[in-house]
N, C-alpha and C positions, 0 to 999 in steps of 0.2 A: 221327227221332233227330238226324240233322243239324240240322234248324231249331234242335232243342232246345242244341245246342253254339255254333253261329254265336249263339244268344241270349243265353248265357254267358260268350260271350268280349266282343259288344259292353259288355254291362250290367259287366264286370269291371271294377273302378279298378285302374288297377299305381301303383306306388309308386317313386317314383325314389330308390334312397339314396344319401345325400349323408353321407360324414362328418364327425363332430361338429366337427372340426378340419381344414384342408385340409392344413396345417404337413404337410410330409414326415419326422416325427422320429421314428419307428418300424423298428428293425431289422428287415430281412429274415430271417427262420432260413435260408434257402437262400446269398442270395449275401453279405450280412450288410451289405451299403447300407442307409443309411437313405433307404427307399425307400415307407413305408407310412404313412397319415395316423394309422393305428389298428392294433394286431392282431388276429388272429381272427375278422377281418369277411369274410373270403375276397376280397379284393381282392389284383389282381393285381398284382405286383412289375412294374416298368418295365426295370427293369435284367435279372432274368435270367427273368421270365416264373412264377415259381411263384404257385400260388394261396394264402397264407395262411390258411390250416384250422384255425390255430392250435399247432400241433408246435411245440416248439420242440427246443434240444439233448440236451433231456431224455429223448428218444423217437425218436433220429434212425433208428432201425430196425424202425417201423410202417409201413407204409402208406399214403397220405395219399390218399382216394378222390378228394379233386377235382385230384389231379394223377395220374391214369390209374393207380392207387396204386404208386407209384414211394416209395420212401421219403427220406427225409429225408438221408437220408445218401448216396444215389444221387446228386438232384438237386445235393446241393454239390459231391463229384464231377465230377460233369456239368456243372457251371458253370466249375470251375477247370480241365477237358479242355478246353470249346469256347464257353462263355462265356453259356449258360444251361441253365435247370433238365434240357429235354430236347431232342434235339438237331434237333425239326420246330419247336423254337418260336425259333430264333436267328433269323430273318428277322423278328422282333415284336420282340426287345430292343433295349435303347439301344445304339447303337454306342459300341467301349472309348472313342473319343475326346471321346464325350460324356460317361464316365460320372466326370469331374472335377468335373461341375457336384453330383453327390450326396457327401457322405460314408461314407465306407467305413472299418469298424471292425472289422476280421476276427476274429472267435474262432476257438478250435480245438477239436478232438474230444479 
């Protein structure tokens, strides 16, 4: 059984994605930095760490599984308490005094 996985894993291709556009013009839903090449690709925010699952303000009180499902409205919260989505990932986000180099366009709830 092992042989048979080790020989699936070598014969596998992975796939590196690359978004269509590098341009960082893409709103965060969480911190609201334009901070994402694309939405809904689950790529993660720099600035306060959420993963883009695609939520936006329209659903700020589901779930959002690839962020430990914390919801949408927690994680902005949570960003504007200590300055990301949750508060083990502040040691991964850009520090405040970098985050002049992104655009920041706040909405509200």
């Amino acid at each position: 059984m092992l042989g048979k996985i080790v020989s699936f894993l070598k014969n596998r291709r992975i796939r590196w994605y690359e978004p269509k556009r590098a341009a960082l013009h893409e709103q965060c839903p969480c911190c609201d930095y334009l901070s994402l090449p694309e939405r809904g690709a689950d790529l993660i925010c720099p600035i306060c760490f959420w993963e883009d699952d695609g939520q936006d303000l329209d659903n700020v009180d589901v779930p959002s599984g690839p962020n430990h499902a914390i919801t949408l409205r927690q994680g902005r919260n949570n960003f504007h308490s200590f300055g990301a989505c949750e508060k083990e990932m502040v040691k991964y986000v850009v520090p405040d005094h970098e985050r002049s180099k992104f655009t920041h366009q706040p909405r509200h709830l």
